[in-house]
N, C-alpha and C positions, 0 to 999 in steps of 0.2 A: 504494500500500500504506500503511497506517496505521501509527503508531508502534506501536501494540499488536500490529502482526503483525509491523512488522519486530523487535518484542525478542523475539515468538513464535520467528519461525524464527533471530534470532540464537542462539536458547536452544537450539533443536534443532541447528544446526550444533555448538555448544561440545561438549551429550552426545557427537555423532557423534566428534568430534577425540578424546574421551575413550575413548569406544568403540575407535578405532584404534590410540590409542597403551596401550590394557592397563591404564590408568586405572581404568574401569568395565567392568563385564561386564552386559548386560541376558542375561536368559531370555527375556525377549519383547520385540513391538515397541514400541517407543517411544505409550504412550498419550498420549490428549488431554490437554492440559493448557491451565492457563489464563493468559494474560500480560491481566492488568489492570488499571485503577484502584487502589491499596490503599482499605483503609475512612478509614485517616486521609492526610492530607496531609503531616502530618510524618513519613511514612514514608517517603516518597519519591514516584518519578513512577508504576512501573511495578512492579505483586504478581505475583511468578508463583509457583507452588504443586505446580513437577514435582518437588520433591524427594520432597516426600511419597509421591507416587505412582508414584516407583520404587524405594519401601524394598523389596519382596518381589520384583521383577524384579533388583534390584541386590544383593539379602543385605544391607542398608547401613543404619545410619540414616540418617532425611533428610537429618540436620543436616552426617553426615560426604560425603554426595551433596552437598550445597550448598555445605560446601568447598572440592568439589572444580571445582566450578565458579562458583565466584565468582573467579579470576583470570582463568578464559577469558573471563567478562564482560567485568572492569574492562578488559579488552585491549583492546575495543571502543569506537572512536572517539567515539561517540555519549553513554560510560557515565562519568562521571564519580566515583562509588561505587559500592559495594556493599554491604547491611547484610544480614545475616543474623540472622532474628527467630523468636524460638518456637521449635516444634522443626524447623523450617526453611525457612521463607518465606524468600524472596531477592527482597529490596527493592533495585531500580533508581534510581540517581539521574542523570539525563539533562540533558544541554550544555543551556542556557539556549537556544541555537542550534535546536536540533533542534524547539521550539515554536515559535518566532519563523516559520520556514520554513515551517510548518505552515498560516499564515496567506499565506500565495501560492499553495498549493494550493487554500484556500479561495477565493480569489479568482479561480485560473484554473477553476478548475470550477464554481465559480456555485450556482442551485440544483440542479447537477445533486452535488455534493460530497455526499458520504455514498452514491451510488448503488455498487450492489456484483453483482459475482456468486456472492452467497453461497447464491442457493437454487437455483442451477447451472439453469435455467429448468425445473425442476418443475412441473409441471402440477396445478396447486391451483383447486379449485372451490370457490368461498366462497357459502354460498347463504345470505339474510339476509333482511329483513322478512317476502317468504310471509305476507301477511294475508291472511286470506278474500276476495274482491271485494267485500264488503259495502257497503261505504261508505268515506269519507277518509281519507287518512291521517291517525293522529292521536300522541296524545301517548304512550300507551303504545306506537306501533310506530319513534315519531324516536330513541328510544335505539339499539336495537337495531339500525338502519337505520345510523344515522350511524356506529357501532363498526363493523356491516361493513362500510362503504365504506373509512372509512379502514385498515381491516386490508387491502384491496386496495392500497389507495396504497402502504402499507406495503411489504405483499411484494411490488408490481410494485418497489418504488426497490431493493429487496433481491436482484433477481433472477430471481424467480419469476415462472411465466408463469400469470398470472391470468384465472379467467372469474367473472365475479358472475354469478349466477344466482337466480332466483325464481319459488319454487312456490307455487302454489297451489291451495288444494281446488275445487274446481266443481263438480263431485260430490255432494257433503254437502246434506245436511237445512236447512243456515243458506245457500244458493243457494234454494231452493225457497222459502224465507223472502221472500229477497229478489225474488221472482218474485211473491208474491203480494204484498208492500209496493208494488213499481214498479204494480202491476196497477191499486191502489186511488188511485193517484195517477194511472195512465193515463185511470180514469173522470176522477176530479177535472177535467182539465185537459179532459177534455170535455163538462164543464160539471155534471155532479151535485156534489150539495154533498156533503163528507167532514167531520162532524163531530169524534169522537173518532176517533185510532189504536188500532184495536180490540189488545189484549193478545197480545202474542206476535209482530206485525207491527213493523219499522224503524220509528222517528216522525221520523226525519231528513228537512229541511226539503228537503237534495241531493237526494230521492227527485222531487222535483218536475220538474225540468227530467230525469230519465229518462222520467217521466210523458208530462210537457209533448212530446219527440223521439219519444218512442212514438205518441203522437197524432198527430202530425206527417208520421212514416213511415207508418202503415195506418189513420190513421184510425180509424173505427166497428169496421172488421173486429172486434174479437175483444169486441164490447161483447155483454151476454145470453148469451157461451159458455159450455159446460163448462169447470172449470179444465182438462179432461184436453186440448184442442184450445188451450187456448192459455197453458198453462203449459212448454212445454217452449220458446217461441219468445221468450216473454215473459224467461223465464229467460236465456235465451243474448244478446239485446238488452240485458240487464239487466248480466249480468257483464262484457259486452263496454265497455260506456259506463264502468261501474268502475274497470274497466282502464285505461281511459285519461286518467282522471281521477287515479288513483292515479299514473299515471306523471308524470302534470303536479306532481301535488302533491312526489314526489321529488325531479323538477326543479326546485324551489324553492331547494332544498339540494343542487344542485349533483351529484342519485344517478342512473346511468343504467345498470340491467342490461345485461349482454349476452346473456344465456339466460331466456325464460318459459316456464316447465315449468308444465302443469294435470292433476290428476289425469283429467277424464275424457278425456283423451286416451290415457295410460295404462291407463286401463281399456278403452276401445276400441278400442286397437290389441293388445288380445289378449298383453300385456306380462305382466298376473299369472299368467294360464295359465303362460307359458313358466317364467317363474321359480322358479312350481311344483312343473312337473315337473322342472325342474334340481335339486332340492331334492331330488324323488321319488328321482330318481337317483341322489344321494348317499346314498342311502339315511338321509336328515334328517327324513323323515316319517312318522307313525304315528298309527294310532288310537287314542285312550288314555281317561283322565280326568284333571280335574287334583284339589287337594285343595281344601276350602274355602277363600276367603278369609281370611287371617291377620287376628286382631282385630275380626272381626265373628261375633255372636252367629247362625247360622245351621241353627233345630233342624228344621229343613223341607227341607233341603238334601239333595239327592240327586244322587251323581257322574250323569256324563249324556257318552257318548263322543262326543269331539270329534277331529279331525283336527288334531294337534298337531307343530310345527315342534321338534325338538332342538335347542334354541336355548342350553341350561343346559352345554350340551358346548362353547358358546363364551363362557361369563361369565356368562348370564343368571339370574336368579334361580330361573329355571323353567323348563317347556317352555310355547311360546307357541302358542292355538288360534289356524290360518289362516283357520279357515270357520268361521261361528255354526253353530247348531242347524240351523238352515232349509238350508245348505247354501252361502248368501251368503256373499261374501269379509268375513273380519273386517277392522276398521278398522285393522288394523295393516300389511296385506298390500301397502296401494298404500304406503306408505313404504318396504314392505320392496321392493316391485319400481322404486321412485326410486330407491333406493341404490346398487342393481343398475345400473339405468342409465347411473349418474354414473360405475360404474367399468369399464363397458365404452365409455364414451366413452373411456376412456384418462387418467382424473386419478388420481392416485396420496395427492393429499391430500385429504381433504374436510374442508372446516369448516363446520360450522353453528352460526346466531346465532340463538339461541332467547331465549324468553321462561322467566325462570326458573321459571317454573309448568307445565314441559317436562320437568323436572328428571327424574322417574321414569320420562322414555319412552327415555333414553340407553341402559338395558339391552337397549330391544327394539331397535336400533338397529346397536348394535354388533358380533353376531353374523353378519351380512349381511356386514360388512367382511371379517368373519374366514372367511370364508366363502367368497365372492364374490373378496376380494383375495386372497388365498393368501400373505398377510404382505409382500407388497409392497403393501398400500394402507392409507394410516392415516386416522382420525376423529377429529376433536377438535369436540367441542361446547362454543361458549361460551356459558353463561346468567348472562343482565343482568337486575339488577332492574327493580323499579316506576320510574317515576318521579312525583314527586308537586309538582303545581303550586301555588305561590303568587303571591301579589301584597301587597307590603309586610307579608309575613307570615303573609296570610290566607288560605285556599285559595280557588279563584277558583271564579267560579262557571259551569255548565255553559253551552254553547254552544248556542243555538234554533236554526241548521241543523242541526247536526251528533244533535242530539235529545239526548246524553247524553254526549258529551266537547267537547275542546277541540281543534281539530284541527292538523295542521302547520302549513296554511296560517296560519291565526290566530296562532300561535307565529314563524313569519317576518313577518309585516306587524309584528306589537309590536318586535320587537327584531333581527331581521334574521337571514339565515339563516348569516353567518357564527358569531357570537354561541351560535346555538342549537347549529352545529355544534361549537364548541371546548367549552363547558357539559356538554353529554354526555360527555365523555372525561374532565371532571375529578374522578372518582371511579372507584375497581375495578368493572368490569360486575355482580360481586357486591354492589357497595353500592345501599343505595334513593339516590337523589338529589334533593335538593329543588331547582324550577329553580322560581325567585322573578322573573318576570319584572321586576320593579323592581330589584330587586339585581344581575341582569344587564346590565344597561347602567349602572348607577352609576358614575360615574367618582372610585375609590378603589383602593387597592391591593391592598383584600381581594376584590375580581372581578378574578379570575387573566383573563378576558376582557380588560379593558382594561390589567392589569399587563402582560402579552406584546404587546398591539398597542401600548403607551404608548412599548415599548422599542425597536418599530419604526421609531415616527413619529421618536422621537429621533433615532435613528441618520439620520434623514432630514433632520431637521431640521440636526444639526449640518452634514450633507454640504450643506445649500443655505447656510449659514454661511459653508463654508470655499470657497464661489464666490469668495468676496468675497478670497480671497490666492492664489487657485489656479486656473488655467483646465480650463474642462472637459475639454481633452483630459487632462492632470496627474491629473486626480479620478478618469478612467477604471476601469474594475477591471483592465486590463493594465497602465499606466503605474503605478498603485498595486502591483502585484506586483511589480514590479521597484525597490520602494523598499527605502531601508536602514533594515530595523526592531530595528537594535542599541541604540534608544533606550528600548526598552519592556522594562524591566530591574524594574520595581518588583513585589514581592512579590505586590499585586494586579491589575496586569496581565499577569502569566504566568499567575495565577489561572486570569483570565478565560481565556485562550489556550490554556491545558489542558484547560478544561470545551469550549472550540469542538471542540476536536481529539479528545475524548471524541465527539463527531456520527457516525461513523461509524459506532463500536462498537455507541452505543445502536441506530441503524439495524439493524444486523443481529442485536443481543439481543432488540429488541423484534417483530422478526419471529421468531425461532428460537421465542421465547415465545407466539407470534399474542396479544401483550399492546397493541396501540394508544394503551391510555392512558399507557403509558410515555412517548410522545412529546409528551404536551400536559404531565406530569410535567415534562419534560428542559424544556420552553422557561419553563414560570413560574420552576426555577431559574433560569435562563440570565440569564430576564429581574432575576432578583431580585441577581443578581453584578453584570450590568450596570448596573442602577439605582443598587446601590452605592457602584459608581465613579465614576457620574455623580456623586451626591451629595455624593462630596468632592473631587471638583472644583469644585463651585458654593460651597463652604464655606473651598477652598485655591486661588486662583487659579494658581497656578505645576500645578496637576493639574487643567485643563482641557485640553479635549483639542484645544481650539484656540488656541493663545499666538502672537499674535502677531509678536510679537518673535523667534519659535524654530522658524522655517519647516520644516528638520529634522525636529526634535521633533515637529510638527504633523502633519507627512505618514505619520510613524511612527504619532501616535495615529489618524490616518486610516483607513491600514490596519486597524489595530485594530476602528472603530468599521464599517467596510464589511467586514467579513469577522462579526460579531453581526451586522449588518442582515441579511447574505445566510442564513446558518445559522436566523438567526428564519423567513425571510419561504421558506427550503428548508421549514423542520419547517409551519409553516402550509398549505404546500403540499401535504404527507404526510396534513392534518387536513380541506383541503378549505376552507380557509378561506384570504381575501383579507387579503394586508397590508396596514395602514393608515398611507399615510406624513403624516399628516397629524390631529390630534383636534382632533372639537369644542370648541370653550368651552375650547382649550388655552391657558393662559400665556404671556409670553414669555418664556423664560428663558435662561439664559446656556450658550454651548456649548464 
């Protein structure tokens, strides 16, 4: 249990004592409340904020609630003060002890420390990149791709029982594309010459070696056909090789679904019908008209009945048509029978990682849940921006396979796919991000990339230091937990030890929030505390954290420094990226 949960329920026992002895009277049950971090430090260790929120249960003001229970605190072994701030915060101030100990949990639970059952094993489907089959993965889809992955790390470390999942269309007008791009390469590669990519066909260079396997598998077969005889084989040969190219390219970065969902498997297992009439049945269906389009000048426009879903009964802007004019399913319908899907398999969370140019399809979306889940099943869609590539400032320029981006691949080979993975997270999914491939490997403090692995290698660096006083078994992380760290008294090394012990919390905020960048947030601080102290110890030798002369002291700042290694190289692990005990073209510096 954490210090923030045990001041939780030491807080809830105190009301309870209160409760018993005629102290306080609640009207109701005891609501959630929050035991925290405060905003400042000199407020103390630990904010909690129930007085507030039992003015109207209690008849009381906060502040005479928090009276009342500021001696049952201070009573508590752990509580050294109590301040009461505003009109009733109850600021905790907690035994120098109670951190110090903090740091042998850390050590006996390794990277598994901060792991929690806070999402009680919840059944969350996170479904994320769903590009078309088209061609590589590229720069626009590594943002959104790496945010879902590590949202699953996230909530598996949290509790939750996770499936990554990816859809894709097959179905669509942009497959039929790529059937007759793979086709014109399929001559190619047997032997006609292909001058220009005629307008509206892929120019990607990739398209060749589908070509090239096409020719390979059937030969001449489909050369002088109607497209009608060999566009539907060409097609499914085509998305097929995609697929698996796409999945190579995720493996680069370390992404491996465990669900591949395609639309025309949905459409051909007769999935939209049923949904349909589940609709028909609820009586959700009607023939109607809608009104014009808001904002556009339309004096020719005439309603025209369509078969419309009551979708505006669960938030939507409108009623939504399920079938065009002709009678075909509108492009809305295979999403709306995914959805369905996802919740008759039994997940009760769904998250999707969209492209923020999705943004106005949330409404058609969401009714389905409401619908479909019957208030036991929730939706959260996150949309990430663009991301916009440079090189020493310049935008770089497009890629001759890829025919008109720059692709993952190409983004791992420059700078590595660790690198590529932590860079995406270091902005809100709502910001554009500019990913500079020069500035991303730069070795400076302003690439938060090498600021957090710089902090690792240290921590590494000083443990291969302190060989040299201490045998490896001593160095262990058991034999280190069972060290006496009464020595680590200084102002900025409790600092430090409160922001480690802080790893928990964040763990299960950053999931409650499905916020992932919170966690690449939490380590460039981490790292920017720990650099810190590094720095004045290379400036104060008596605040190194290896003194020779003070064998003690040494093992205490030990602990310290192997319990930041592990907490860093846990959170890197949540991110999907490798610790580096070790930098290039590193200095030698003092430990």
């Amino acid at each position: 249990m954490t210090i923030f949960k045990i001041i939780h329920a030491v807080t809830a026992a105190a009301i309870d004592d209160l409760q018993k002895s005629g102290a306080l009277t609640l009207s109701g049950p005891l609501p959630n409340f929050a035991a925290e971090p405060p905003r400042e430090a000199a407020h103390g260790d630990v904010a909690v904020n129930v007085a507030m929120l039992l003015t109207k249960l209690a008849g009381k003001p906060p502040r005479a609630i928090a009276e009342l229970l500021k001696p049952k605190l201070e009573a508590h072994p752990l509580v050294t003060k109590v301040d009461i701030a505003g009109p009733g915060f109850i600021n905790l101030h907690l035994k120098p002890d109670v951190w110090r100990e903090e740091l042998k949990e850390i050590l006996t639970a390794g990277l598994h420390y901060g792991d929690s059952g806070f999402g009680k094993h919840e059944r969350v489907n996170v479904e994320f990149v769903s590009a078309n089959p088209t061609g590589p993965m590229h720069a626009g889809h590594v943002r959104g791709a790496v945010l879902g992955d590590t949202l699953c790390n996230l909530l598996a470390k949290a509790g939750y029982d996770v499936t990554r999942e990816y859809y894709f269309n097959d179905a669509g007008a942009q497959v039929d594309v790529l059937a007759r791009s793979s086709y014109l390469r399929y001559r190619e590669a047997l032997g006609e010459t292909i001058s220009e990519i005629p307008e509206g066909l892929y120019p990607g260079e990739y398209l060749k070696d589908v070509g090239s396997a096409l020719a390979k598998r059937d030969g001449k077969k489909w050369l002088g056909k109607d497209e009608a005889e060999w566009l539907v084989p060409v097609r499914q040969f085509a998305v097929e090789m995609m697929m698996v190219m796409i999945r190579e390219d995720l493996e680069l970065i370390g992404i491996r679904h465990d669900v591949f969902t395609n639309e025309r498997d949905l459409v051909e297992s007769g999935l939209l019908e049923k949904v349909f009439k589940l609709l028909e049945d609820k009586g959700l269906i009607y023939t109607g008209t809608l009104p014009p389009p808001k904002g556009k000048e339309m004096g020719d426009w005439e309603p025209v009945p369509l078969v419309l879903f009551r979708s505006s009964q669960f938030g939507d802007s409108g009623d939504r048509p399920l079938k065009k004019r002709d009678g075909s399913w509108a492009y809305v319908m295979p999403d709306i029978a995914y959805h369905f899907d996802k919740i008759r398999r039994g997940f009760t969370l769904l998250i999707n990682v969209w492209g923020k140019d999705h943004g106005a399809y949330k409404d058609r979306i969401m009714p389905v849940v409401e619908v479909f889940g019957a208030g036991k099943v929730r939706l959260k869609i996150i949309f990430n921006s663009i991301v916009k590539l440079f090189k020493n400032g310049e935008p770089v320029k497009l890629s001759k396979r890829s025919g008109n981006i720059i692709t993952l691949r190409e983004m791992v080979e420059q700078v590595g796919a660790g690198a590529v993975r932590f860079f995406m997270l270091t902005r809100t999914p709502d910001s554009e991000l500019d990913f500079d491939f020069a500035k991303v490997v730069e070795q400076t403090r302003d690439n938060p990339v090498f600021y957090v692995q710089y902090a690792h290698a240290r921590c590494c660096s000083i443990m291969r230091h302190a060989s040299e006083m201490f045998s490896p078994a001593e160095l262990s992380p058991e034999a280190l937990a069972k060290t006496d760290t009464g020595a680590l008294n200084s102002p900025d090394e409790l600092a430090l030890i409160k922001f480690l012990a802080s790893w928990p919390r964040m763990v299960e905020a950053a999931a409650l929030a499905q916020e992932p960048h919170r966690i690449a947030f939490y380590l460039m601080e981490l790292a920017a505390i720990f650099h810190g102290l590094w720095h004045k110890g290379n400036d104060d030798t008596t605040l190194r954290f290896i003194v020779p002369d003070a064998k003690d002291l040494t093992r205490a700042r030990l602990v310290l420094i192997k319990s930041v290694q592990t907490v860093i190289a846990g959170g890197l692990a949540v991110m999907g990226c490798e610790p580096v005990e070790e930098m290039r073209n590193d200095r030698p510096e003092a430990a």
